[in-house]
C-alpha positions as CSV (number, residue, x, y, z in Angstrom):
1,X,58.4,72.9,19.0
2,X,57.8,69.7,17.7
3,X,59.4,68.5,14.1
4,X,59.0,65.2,12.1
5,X,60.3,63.8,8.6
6,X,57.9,63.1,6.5
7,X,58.1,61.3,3.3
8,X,61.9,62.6,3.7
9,X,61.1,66.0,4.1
10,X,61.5,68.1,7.5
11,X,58.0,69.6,8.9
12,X,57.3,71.6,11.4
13,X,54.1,70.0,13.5
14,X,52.0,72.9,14.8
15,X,50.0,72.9,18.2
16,X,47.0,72.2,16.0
17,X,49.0,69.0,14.9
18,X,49.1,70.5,11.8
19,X,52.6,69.0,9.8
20,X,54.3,71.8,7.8
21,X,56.7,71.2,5.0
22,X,59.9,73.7,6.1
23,X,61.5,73.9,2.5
24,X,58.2,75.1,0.9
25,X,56.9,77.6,3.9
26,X,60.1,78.9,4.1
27,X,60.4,79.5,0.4
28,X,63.7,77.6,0.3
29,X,65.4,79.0,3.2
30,X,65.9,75.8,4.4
31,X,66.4,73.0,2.2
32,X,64.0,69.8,2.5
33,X,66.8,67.5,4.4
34,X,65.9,66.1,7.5
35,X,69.9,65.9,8.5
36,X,71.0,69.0,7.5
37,X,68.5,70.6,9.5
38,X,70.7,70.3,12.3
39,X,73.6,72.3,11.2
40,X,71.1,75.7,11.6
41,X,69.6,74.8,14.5
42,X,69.3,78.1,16.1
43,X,68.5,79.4,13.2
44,X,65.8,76.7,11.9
45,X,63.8,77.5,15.7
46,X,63.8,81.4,14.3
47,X,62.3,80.1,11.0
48,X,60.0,77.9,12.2
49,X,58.6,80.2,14.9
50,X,57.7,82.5,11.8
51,X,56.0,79.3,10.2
52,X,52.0,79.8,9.5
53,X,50.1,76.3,8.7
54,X,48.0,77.7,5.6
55,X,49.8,75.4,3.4
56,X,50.2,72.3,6.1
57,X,48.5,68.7,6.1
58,X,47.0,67.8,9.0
59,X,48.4,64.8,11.1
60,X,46.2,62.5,10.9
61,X,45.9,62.2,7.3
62,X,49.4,61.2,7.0
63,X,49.9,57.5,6.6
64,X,51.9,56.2,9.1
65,X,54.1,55.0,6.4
66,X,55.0,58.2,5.6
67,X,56.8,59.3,8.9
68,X,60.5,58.4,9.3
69,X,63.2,58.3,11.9
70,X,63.9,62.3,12.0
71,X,67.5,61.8,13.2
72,X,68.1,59.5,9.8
73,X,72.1,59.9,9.3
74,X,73.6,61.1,12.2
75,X,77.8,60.8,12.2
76,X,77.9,59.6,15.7
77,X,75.6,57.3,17.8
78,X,76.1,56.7,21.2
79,X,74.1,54.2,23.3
80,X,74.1,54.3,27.2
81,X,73.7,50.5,29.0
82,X,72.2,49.9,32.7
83,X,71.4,53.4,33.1
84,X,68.3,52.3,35.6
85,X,69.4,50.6,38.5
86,X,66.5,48.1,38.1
87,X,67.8,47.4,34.8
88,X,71.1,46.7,36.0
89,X,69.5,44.3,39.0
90,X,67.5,42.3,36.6
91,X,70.4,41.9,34.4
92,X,72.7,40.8,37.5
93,X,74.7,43.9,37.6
94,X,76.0,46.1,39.9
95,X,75.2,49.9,39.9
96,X,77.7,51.4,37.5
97,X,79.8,53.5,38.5
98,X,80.9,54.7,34.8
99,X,78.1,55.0,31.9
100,X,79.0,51.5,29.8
101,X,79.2,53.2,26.3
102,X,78.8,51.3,23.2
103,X,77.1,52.5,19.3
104,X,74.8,51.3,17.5
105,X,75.7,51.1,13.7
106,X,73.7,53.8,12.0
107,X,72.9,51.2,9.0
108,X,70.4,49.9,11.9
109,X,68.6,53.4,12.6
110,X,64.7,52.6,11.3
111,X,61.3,54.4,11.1
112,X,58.8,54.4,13.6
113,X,56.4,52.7,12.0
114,X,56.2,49.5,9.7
115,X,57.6,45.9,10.5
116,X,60.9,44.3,12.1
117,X,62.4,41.4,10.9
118,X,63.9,39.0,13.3
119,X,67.1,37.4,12.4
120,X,67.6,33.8,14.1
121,X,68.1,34.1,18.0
122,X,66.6,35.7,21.4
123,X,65.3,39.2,20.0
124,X,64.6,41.4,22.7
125,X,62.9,44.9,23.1
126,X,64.7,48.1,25.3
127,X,62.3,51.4,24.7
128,X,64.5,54.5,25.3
129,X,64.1,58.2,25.7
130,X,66.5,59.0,22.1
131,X,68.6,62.5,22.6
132,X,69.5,64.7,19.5
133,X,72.0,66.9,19.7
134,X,71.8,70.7,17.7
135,X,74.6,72.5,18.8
136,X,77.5,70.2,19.4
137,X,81.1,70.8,21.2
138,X,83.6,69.3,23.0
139,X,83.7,69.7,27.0
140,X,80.0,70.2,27.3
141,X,79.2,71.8,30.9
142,X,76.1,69.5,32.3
143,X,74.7,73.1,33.8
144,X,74.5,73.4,29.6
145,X,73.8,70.6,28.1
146,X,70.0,70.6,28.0
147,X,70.3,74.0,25.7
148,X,72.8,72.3,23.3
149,X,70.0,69.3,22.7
150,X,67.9,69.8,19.5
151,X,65.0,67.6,20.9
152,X,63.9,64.0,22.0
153,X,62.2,61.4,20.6
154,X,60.8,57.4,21.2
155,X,63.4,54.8,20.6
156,X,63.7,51.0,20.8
157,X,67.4,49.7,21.4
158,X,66.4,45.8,20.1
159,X,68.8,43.1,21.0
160,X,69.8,39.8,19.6
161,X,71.0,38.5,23.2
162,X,73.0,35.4,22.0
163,X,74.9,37.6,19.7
164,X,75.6,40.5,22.1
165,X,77.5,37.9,24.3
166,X,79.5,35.8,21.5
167,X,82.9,35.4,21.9
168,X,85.6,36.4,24.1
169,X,84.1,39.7,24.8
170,X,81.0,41.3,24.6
171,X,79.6,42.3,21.1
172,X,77.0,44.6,22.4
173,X,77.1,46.6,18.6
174,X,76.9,43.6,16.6
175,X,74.1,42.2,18.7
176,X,72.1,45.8,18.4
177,X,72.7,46.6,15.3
178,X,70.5,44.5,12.5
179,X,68.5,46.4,10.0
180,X,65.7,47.7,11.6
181,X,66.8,47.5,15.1
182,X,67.2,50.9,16.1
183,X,63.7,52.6,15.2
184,X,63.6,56.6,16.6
185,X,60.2,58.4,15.9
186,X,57.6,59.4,15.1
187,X,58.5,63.5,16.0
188,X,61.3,65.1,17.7
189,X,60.0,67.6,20.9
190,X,62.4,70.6,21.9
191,X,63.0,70.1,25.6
192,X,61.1,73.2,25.9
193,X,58.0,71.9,25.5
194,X,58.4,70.1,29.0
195,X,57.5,71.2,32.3
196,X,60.7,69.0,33.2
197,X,62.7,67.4,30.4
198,X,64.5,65.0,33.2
199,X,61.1,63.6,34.1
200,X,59.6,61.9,31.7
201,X,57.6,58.8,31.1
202,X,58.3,55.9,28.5
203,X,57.3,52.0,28.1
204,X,56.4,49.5,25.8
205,X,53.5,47.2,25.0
206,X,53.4,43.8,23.4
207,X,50.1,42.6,22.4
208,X,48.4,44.9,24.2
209,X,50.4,44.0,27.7
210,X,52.9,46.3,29.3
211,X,56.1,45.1,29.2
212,X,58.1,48.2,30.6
213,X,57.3,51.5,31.9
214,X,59.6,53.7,34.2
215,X,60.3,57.7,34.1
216,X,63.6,59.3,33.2
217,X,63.9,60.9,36.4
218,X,65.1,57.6,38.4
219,X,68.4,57.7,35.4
220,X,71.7,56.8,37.1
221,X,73.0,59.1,34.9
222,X,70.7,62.1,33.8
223,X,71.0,63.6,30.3
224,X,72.9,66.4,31.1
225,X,75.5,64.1,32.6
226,X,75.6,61.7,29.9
227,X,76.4,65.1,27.3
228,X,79.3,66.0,29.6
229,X,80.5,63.3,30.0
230,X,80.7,61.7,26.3
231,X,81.4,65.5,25.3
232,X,84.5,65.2,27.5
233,X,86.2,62.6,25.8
234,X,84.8,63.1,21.9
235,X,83.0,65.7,20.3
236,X,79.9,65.7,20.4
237,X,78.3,67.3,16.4
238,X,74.9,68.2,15.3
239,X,72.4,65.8,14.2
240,X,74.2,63.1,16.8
241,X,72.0,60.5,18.9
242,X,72.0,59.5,22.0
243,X,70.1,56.4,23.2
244,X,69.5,57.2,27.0
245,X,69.0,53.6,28.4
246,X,66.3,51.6,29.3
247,X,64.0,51.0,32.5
248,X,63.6,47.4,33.8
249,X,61.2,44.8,32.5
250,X,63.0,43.5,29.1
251,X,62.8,39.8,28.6
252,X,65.8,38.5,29.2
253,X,65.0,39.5,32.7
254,X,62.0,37.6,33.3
255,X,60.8,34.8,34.5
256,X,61.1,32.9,32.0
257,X,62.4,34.7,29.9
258,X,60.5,36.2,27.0
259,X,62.1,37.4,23.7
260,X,59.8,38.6,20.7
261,X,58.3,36.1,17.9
262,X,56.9,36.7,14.8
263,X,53.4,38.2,14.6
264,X,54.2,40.6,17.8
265,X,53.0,43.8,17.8
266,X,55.6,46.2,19.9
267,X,54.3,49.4,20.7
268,X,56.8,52.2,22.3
269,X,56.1,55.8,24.0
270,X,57.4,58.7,25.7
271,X,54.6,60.7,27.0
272,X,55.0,64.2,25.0
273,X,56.3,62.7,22.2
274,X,54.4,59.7,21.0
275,X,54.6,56.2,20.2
276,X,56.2,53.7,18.0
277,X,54.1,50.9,16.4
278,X,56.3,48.1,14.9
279,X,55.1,44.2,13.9
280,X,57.5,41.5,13.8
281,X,58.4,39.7,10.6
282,X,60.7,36.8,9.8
283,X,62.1,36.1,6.4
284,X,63.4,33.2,7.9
């Protein structure tokens, strides 16, 4: 199944991409909140799979405007760093051995359309394969983690690179965590809806020129292993995201280096789910 807020509301999108406000076919069974969605899970897939689209809007005659991050307040997020081993060679690192954990402050969480605006500094672009969670716990089994997960969805970890390394130690949240830098969208995809949910294709595009593009099989650390393992050490509870980690290709990588600038159009995907559009701003 595939789901999506729109205009703040939760739909269900159809095969026929057909968007479905849940409240309203549901006759108030479930409420209209995105969030809260995630505390029925299980029961919300029942609902929906009893969902007709008499009453629905058809995608493409939803402004793009209109969609917005359908993880939008999670309690927990959880990013993953150098979780592809190309990543972690372009970025002069070693294979890790542990996942390098680190959050993004929700306050940055963004929609997956509309504009970015660049604070002073090397801004650079990271396009994940974003994990929800629906039922949560503690001491997650990997062998059982893909049925806990609520769905996936495109997301951009964007990085102010002279702020992640100020000071003493690394301040990889700070540096991650503008307004606007953590945009997840446009619909969430049940894993069920892949032939294989731990082979999956995502990039990015700037200008028209791809920047990145790997698959989520060649992971260091697979989904299911990244649930077990944070779920070993903290709860893990509904409605939580999980940025995955990004393949090689970001520009602090390259020769030179390349970082974003105003007037650059950033385009993200993971094929089966969709893509991001974003333009960069400066109020600056």
């Amino acid at each position: 199944m595939r789901f999506a807020n729109i205009s703040g509301r939760l739909n269900l999108v159809t095969p026929s991409d057909v968007a479905v406000d849940v409240e309203r076919a549901s006759e108030g069974n479930f409420g209209a909140r995105v969030q809260g969605a995630y505390e029925r899970w299980d029961e919300l897939i029942k609902t929906a799979e009893g969902l007709t689209e008499s009453a629905g809007t058809p995608l493409a005659a939803i402004a793009p405007e209109d969609f917005g991050n359908p993880a939008p307040q999670p309690r927990q997020v959880f990013a993953i760093g150098l979780n592809y081993a190309d990543h972690a060679a372009e970025s002069n690192f070693a294979v890790p051995e542990e996942p390098p954990v680190f959050t993004k402050f929700a306050t940055s969480l963004s929609k997956p359309y509309g504009t970015v605006v660049l604070p002073p500094g090397k801004v650079d672009w990271e396009v994940e394969l974003v994990v929800v969670i629906g039922r949560g716990g503690h001491r997650i089994p990997a062998q059982e983690a893909w049925s806990r997960v609520a769905g996936v969805s495109v997301g951009q970890d964007l990085s102010e690179r002279d702020r992640q390394r100020v000071g003493p130690a690394p301040q990889f949240s700070m540096g991650k965590s503008f307004p606007s830098f953590g945009p997840i969208g446009p619909l969430l995809v049940t894993p069920d809806e892949f032939d294989n949910p731990d082979d999956l294709e995502l990039g990015c595009l700037i200008n028209g020129e791809q920047m990145q593009k790997g698959k989520t099989a060649d992971m260091i650390f697979p989904v299911p292993e990244l649930i077990a393992r944070l779920s070993a050490i903290t709860p893990l509870l509904p409605g939580d995201v999980i940025f995955t980690g990004t393949p090689a290709g970001v520009g602090i990588g390259r020769t030179p280096q390349r970082f974003l600038a105003p007037g650059d159009e950033l385009v993200s995907y993971v094929r089966g789910v969709g893509q991001m559009h974003h333009l960069m701003v400066t109020d600056h």
